[in-house]
Backbone as CSV, one residue per row, in Angstrom:
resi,resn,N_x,N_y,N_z,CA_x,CA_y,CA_z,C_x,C_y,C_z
1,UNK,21.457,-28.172,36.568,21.110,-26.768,36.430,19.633,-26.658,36.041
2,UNK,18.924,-25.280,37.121,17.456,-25.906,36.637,17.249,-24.550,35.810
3,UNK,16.626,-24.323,34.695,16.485,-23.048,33.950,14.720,-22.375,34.084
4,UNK,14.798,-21.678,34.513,13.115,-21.016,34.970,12.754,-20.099,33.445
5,UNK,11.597,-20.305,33.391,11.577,-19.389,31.291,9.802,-19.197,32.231
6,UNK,10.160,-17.440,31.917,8.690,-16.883,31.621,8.067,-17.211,31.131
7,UNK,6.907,-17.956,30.787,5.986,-18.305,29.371,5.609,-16.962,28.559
8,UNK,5.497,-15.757,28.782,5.015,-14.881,27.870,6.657,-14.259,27.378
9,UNK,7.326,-14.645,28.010,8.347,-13.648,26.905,8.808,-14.121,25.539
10,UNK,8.227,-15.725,25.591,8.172,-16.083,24.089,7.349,-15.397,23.523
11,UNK,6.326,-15.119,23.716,4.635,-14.426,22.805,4.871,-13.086,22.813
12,UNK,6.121,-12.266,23.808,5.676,-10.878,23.209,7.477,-10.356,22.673
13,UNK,6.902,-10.125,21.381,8.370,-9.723,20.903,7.946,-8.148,20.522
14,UNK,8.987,-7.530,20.746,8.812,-5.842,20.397,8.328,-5.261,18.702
15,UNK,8.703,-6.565,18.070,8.683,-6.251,16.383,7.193,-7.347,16.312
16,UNK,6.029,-7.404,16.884,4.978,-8.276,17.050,4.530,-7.224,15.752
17,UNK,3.418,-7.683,14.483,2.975,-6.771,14.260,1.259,-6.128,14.728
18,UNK,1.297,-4.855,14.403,0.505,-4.120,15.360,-0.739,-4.008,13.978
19,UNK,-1.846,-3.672,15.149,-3.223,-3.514,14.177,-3.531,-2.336,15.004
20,UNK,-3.453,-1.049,14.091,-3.598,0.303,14.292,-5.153,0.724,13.966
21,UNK,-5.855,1.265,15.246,-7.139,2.310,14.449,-7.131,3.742,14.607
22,UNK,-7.946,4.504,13.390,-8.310,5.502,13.643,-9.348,6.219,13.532
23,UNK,-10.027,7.264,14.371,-10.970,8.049,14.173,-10.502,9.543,13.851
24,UNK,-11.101,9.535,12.521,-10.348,10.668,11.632,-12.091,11.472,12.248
25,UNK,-10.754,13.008,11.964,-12.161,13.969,12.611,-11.491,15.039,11.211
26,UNK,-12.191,16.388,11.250,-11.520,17.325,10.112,-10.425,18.405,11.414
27,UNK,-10.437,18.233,12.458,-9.174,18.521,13.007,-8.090,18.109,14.055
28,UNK,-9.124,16.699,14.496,-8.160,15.484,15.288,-8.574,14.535,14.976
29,UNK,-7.535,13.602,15.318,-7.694,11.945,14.563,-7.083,11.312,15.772
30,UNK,-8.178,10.578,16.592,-8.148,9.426,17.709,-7.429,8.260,16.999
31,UNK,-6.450,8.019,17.931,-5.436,7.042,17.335,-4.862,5.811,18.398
32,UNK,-5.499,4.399,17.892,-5.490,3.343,19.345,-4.266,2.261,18.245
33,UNK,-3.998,1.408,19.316,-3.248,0.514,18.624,-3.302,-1.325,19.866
34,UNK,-3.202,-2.402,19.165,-2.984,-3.049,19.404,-1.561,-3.070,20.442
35,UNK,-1.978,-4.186,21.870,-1.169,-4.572,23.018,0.192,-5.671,22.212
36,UNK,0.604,-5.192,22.822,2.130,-6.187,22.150,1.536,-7.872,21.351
37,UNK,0.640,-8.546,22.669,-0.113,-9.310,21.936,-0.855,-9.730,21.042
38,UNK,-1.277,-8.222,20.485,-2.269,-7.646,19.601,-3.648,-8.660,19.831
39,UNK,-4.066,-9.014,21.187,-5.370,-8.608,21.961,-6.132,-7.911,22.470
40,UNK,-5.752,-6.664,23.017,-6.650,-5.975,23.292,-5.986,-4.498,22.614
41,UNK,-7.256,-3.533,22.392,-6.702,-2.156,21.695,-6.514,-1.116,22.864
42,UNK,-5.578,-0.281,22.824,-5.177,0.388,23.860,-5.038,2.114,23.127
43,UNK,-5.483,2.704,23.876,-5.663,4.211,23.084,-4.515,4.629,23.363
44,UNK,-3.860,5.282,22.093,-2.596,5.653,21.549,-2.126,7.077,22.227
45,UNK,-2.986,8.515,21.139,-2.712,9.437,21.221,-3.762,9.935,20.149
46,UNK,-3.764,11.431,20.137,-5.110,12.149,19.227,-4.109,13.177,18.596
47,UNK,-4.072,13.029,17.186,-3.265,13.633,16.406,-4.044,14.824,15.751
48,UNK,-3.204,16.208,16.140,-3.863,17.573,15.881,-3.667,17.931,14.387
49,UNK,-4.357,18.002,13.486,-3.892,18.800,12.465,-4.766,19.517,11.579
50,UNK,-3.935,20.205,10.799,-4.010,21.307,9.509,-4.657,20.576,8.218
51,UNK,-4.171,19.472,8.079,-3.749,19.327,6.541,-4.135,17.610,6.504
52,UNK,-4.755,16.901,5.871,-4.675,15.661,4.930,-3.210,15.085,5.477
53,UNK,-2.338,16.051,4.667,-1.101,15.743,3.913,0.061,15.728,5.796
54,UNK,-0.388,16.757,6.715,0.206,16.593,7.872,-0.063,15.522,8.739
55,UNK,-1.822,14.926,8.488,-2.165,13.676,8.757,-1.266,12.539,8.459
56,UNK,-1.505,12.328,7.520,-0.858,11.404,6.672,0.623,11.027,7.100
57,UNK,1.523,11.894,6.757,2.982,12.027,7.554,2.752,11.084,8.560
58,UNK,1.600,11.617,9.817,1.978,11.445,11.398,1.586,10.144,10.944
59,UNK,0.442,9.415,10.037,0.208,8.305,10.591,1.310,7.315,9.897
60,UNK,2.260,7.440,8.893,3.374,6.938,8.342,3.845,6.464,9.391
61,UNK,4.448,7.767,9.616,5.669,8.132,10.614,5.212,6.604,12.236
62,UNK,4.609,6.351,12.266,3.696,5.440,13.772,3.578,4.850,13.115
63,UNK,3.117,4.324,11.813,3.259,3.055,10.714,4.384,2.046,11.127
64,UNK,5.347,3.333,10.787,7.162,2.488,10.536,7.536,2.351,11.889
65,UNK,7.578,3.392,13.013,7.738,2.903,14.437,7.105,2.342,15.087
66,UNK,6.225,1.786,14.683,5.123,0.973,15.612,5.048,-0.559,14.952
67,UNK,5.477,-0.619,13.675,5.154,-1.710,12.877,4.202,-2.230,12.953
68,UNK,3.167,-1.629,12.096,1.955,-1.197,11.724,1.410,-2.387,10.142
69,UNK,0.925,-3.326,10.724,0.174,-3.888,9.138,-1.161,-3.869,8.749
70,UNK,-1.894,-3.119,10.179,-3.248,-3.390,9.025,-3.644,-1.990,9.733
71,UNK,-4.692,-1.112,9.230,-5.121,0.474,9.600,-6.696,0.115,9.660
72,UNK,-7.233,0.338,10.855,-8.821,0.086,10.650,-9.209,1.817,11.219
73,UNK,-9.797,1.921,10.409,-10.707,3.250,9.739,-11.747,3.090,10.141
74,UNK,-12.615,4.059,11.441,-13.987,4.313,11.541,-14.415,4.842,10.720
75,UNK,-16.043,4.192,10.292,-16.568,4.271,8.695,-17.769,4.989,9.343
76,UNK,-18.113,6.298,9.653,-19.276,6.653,10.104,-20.831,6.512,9.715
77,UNK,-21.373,5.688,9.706,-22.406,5.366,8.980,-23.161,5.746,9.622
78,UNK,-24.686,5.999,8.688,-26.206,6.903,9.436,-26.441,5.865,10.413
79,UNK,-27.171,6.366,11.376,-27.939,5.700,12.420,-28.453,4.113,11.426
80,UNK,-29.295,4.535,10.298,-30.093,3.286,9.652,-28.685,2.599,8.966
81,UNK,-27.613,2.603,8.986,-26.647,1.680,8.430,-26.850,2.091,7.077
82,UNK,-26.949,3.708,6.713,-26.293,3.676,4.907,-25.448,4.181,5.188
83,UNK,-24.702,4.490,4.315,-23.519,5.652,4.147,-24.124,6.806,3.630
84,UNK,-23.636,7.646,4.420,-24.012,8.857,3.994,-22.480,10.149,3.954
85,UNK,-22.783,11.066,3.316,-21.719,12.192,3.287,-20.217,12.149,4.072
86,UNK,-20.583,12.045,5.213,-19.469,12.410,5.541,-18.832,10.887,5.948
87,UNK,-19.504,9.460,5.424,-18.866,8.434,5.189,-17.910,8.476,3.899
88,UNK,-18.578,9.298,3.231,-18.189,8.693,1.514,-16.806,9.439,1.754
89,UNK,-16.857,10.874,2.549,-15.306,11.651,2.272,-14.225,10.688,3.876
90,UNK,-14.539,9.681,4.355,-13.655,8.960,4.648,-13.434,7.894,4.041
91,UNK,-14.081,7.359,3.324,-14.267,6.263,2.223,-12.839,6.920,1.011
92,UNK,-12.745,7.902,0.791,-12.139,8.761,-0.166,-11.118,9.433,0.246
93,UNK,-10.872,9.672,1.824,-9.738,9.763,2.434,-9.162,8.625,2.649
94,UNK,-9.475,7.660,3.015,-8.905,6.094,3.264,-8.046,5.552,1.867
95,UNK,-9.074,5.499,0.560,-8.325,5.656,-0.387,-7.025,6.411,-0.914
96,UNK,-7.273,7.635,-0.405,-5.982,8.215,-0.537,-4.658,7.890,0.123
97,UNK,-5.094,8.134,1.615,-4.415,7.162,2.216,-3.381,6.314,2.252
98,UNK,-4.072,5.012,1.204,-3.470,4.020,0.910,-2.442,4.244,-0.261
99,UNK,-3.006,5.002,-0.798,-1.919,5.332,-2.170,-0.634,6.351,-1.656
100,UNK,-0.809,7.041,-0.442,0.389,7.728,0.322,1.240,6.432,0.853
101,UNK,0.411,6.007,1.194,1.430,5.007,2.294,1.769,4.119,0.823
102,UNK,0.997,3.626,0.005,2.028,3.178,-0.442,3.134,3.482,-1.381
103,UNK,2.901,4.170,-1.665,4.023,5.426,-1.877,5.669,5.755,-1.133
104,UNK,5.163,5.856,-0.034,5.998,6.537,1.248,6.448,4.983,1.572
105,UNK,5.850,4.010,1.694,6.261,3.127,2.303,6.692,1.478,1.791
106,UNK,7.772,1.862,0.641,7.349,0.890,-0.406,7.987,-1.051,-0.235
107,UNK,8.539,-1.202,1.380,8.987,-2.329,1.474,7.574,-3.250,1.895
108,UNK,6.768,-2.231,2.756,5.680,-2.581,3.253,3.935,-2.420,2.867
109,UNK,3.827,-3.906,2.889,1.891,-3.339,2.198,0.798,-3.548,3.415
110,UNK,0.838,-2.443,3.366,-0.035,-2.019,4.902,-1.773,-2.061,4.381
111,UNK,-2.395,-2.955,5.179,-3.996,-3.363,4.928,-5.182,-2.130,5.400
112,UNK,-5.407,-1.521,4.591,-6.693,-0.489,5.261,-7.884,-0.880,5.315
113,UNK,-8.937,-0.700,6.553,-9.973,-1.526,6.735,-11.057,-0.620,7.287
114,UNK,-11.810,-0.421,6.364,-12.898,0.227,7.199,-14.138,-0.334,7.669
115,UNK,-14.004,0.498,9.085,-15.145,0.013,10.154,-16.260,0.222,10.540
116,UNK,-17.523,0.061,10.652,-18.686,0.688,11.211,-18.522,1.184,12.515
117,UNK,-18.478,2.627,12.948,-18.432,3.229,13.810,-19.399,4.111,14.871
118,UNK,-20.623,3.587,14.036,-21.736,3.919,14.906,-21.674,4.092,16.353
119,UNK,-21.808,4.963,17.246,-22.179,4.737,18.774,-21.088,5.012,19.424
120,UNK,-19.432,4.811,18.559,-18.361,4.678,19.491,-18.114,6.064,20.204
121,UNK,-18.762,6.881,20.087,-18.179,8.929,20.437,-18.907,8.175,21.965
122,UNK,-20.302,7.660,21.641,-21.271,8.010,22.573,-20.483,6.957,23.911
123,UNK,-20.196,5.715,23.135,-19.451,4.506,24.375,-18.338,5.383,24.913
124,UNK,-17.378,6.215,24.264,-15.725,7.131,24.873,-16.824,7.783,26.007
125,UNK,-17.519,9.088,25.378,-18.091,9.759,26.208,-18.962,9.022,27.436
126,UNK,-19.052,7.917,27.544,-19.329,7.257,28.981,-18.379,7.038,30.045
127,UNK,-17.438,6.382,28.953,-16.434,6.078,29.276,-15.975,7.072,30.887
128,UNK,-15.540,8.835,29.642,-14.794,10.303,29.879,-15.704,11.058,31.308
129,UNK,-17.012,10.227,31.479,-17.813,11.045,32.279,-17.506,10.947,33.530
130,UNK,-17.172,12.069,34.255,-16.915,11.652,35.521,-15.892,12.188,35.904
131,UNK,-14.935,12.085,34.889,-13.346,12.616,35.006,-12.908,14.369,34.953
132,UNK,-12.230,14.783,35.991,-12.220,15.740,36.191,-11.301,16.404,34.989
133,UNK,-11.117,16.172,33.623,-10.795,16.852,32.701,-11.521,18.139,31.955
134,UNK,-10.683,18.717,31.665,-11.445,19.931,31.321,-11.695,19.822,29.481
135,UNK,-12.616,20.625,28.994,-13.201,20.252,27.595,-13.085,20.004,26.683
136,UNK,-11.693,20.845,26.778,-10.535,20.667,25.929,-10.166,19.582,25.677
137,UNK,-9.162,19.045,27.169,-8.914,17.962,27.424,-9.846,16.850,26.947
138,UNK,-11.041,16.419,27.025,-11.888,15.767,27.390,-12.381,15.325,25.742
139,UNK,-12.021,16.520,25.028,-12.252,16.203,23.148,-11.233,15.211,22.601
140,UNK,-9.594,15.495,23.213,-8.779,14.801,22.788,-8.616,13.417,23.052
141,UNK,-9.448,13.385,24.474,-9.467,11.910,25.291,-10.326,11.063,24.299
142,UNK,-11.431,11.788,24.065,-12.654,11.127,23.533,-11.977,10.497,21.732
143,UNK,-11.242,11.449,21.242,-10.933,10.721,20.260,-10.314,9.237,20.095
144,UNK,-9.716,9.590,20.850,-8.703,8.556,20.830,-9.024,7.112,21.494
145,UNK,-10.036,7.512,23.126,-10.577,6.148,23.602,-11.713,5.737,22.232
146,UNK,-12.584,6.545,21.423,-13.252,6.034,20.415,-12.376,5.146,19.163
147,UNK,-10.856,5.579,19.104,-10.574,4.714,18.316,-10.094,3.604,18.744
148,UNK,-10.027,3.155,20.462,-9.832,1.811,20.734,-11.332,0.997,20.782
149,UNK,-12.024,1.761,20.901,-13.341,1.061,20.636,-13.829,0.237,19.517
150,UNK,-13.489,1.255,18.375,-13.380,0.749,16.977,-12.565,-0.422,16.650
151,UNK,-11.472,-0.164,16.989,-10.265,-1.309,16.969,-10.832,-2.622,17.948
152,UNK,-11.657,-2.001,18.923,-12.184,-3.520,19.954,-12.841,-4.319,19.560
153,UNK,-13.761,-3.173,18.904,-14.875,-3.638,17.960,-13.984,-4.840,16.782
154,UNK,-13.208,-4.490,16.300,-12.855,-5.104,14.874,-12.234,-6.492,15.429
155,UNK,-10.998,-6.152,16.711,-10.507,-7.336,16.979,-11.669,-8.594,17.581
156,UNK,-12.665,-8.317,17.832,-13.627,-8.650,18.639,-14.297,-9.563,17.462
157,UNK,-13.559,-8.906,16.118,-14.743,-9.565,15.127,-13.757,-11.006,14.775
158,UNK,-12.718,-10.810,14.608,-11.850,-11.633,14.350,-11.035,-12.830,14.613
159,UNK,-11.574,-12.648,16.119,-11.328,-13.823,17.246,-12.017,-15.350,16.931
């Protein structure tokens, strides 16, 4: 009896764990995630909201169904590489963050990582050009291909 075996269906199991990014905005948050392999980052979805606290939920909630261990956070830094303002209030959302999830999520200790995100709007928006989406459309795209960028960026560092 001769037995034929896929070589990748050993390497990809459904419970692989995942390395999640995001680009938090103050009313959408671009959301990419690691390929079953967790090699390459693949843009997720762009999560609409109100609230911190409605944030937060959604990104739990894709935490626990996605099996989610590490969160990399675009860290918007000035052109010259300081932090400036509206780094420090993701610096301070990230923190919070972590104290929700771990909170909400207490079997699991999920790694938050923040990223230098310089340039990535401008790399999506190259990306988005061209495509017959409309502006709307074209904001939500952009979030979200920017947070596989970020995430490319990071896995890229780690290899």
């Amino acid at each position: 009896m001769l037995l034929v075996y896929d070589a990748f269906q050993f390497m990809i199991k459904p419970n692989n764990p995942k390395i999640m990014s995001l680009d938090i905005g103050a009313a959408r948050t671009g959301v990419a995630i690691t390929d079953a392999l967790g090699i390459t980052a693949q843009p997720l979805m762009t999560v609409e909201h109100k609230t911190l606290k409605e944030l937060f939920v959604h990104i739990k909630n894709l935490v626990l169904q996605k099996g989610v261990v590490q969160i990399v956070i675009g860290l918007p830094k000035e052109l010259n590489g300081k932090v400036g303002e509206h780094a420090k209030k993701i610096m301070q959302l990230s923190k919070r963050l972590k104290v929700f999830l771990k909170n909400e999520i207490n079997d699991q200790k999920i790694e938050l990582i923040l990223w230098d995100e310089r340039f990535t709007t401008n790399q999506a928006e190259k990306i988005v050009i061209g495509t017959r989406l409309k502006n709307k459309d074209k904001s939500a795209v952009l979030d979200k291909i920017s947070a596989a960028i970020i995430l490319d960026s990071y896995l890229n560092s780690i290899k």
